[in-house]
C-alpha positions in Angstrom: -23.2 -15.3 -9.1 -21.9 -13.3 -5.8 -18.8 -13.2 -4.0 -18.2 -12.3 -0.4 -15.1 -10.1 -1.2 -15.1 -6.5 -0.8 -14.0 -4.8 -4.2 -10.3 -4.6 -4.6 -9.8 -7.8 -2.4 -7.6 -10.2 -3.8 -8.7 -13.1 -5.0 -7.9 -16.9 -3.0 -5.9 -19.1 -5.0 -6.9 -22.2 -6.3 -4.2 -23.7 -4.9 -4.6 -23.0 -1.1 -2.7 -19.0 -1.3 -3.5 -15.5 -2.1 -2.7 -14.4 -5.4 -0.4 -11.3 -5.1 -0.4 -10.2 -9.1 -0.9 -12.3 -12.3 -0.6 -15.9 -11.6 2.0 -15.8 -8.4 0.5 -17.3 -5.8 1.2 -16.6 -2.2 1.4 -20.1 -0.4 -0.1 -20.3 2.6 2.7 -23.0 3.4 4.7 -20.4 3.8 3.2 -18.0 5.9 3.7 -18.2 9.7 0.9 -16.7 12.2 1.0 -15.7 15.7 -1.5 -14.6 18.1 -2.0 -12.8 20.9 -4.5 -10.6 23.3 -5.3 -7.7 21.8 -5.5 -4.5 23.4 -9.2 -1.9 22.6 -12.5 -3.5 22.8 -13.5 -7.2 23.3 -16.6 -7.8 25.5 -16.9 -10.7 28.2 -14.1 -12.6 26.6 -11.4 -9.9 26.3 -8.9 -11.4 29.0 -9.2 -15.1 27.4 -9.2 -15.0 23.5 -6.2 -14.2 21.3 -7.6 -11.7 18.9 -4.6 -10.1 18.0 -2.5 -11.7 14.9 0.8 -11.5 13.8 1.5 -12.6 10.2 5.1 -13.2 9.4 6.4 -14.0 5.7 10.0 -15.2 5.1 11.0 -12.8 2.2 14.7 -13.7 1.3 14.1 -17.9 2.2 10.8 -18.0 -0.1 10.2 -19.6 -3.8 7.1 -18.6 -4.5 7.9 -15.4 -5.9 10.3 -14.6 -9.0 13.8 -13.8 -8.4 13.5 -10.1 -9.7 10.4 -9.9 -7.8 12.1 -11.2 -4.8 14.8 -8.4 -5.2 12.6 -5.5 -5.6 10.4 -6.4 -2.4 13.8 -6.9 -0.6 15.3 -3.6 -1.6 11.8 -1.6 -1.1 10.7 -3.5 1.9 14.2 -2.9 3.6 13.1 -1.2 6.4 9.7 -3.7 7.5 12.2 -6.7 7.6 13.8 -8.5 10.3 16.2 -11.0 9.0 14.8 -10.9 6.0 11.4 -11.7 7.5 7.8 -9.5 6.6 6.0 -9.2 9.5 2.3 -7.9 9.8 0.0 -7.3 12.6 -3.8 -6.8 12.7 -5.6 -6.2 15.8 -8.8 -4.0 14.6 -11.4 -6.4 14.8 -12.7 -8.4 18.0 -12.5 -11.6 16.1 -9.4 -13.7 15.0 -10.7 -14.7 12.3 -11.2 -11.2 10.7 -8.1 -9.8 12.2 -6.3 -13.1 10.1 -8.5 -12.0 7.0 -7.0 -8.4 7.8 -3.6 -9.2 7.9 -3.5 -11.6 5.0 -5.1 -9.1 3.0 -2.2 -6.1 4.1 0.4 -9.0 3.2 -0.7 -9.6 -0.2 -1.1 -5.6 -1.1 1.9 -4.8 0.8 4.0 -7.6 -1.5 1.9 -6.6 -4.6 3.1 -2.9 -3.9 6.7 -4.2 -3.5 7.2 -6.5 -6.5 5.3 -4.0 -9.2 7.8 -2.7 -11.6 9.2 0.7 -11.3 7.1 3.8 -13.2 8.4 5.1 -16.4 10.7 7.5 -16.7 9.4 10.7 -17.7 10.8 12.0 -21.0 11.6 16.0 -20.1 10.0 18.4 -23.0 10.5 21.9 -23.4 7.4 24.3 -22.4 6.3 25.8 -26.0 7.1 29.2 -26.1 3.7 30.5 -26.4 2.3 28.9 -23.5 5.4 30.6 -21.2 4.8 34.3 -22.8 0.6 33.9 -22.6 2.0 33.1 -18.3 3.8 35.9 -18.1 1.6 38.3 -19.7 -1.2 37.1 -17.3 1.1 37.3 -15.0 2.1 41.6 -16.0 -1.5 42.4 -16.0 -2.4 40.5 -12.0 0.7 42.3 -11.1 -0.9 46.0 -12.8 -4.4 45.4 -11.2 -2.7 44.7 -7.8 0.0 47.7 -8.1 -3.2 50.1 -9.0 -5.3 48.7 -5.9 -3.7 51.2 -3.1 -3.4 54.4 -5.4 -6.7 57.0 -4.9 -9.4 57.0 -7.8 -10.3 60.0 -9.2 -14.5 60.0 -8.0 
């Protein structure tokens, strides 16, 4: 059994998406593409073939994600959106078809980024007192061996 996807890829949906995390499903009726001539490298073709792809995801109109996930992207994604839109552009390949791989695949990590829950706080604990005197007595004796470094021996 192989698969063509690099390791950490996701994974196509059954149902003709992108899974972003668990079982939500990124529709591909939802997603909007663009393209255009790209700019770099192309060949004989460069002047005639839209390479470059523009991927565009309406964040604050979709309901394919959960409403608290749909929050969190909006407030974390804030500053990507226009109108409430996630837009993503890929022009490093020479093909169309791998620059729409390589913007689909930035759309899903970007919104799996977004909609993951926020870290655990961390619970603050108190350095044992030990450990803080052991530090500082290491820290005495660097200090000595330094201080004595500039005075004359006695050869």
């Amino acid at each position: 059994m192989s698969t063509d996807r690099k390791p950490g890829t996701p994974k196509p949906a059954p149902t003709g998406g992108r899974v972003i995390r668990g079982s939500v499903v990124l529709p591909d009726s939802e997603l909007t593409w663009r393209f255009s001539r790209s700019s770099g490298p192309g060949g004989q073709h460069v002047n005639t073939s839209d390479s470059q792809v523009e991927l565009r995801f309406d964040l604050a109109a979709t309901q394919a994600l959960p409403e608290v996930w749909k929050e969190r992207a909006l407030e974390r994604l804030a500053g990507r959106l226009t109108g409430g839109v996630l837009a993503v552009r890929a022009s490093d390949h020479r093909s169309q078809w791998r620059n729409r791989e390589t913007a689909l695949d930035r759309m899903v990590s970007l919104l799996g980024e977004s909609t993951a829950p926020p870290p655990r706080q961390r619970r603050a604990t108190r350095i044992p007192r030990g450990i803080n005197e052991r530090r500082l007595r290491e820290k005495k004796q660097r200090s000595e061996v330094k201080k004595n470094r500039g005075r004359g021996g006695d050869w």
